[in-house]
N, C-alpha and C positions, 0 to 999 in steps of 0.2 A: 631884395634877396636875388643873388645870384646862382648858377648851376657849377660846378668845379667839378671834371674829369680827371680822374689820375688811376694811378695801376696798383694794385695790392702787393706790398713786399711778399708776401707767402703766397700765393696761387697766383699772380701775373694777371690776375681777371678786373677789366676795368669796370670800375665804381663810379659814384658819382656823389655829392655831397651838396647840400644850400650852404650856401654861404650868405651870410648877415653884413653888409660893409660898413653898417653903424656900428660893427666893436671890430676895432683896427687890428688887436691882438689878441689870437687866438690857441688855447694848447690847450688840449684832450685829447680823451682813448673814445675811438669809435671802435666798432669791430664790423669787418668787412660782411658786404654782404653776402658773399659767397661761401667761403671757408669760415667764416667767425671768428678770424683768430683775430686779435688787437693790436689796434694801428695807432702809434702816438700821431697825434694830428698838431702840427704846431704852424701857426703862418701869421705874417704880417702883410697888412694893406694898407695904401695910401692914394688918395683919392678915387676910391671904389677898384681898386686896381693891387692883385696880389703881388707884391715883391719880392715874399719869399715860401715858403711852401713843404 
């Protein structure tokens, strides 16, 4: 497991997320932790390394 940094589309306030690099493809709703509101989360990895986001 790794740590992923990015910005929340509604309130700009950086989050953070574990990331699992044993499932390469990933898509769900997290809801941020600041504001709550829901964040489609969709991303792909390829050798433990995010390509898209």
């Amino acid at each position: 497991m790794f740590e992923h940094f990015f910005q929340c589309p509604y309130c700009l306030a950086e989050i953070t997320m574990l990331i699992d690099p044993s499932i390469t493809s990933q898509k769900y709703i997290e809801d941020c932790e600041v504001c709550c509101n829901p964040i489609e989360v969709e991303m792909a990895l390829e050798e433990n390394e995010i390509v898209s986001f």
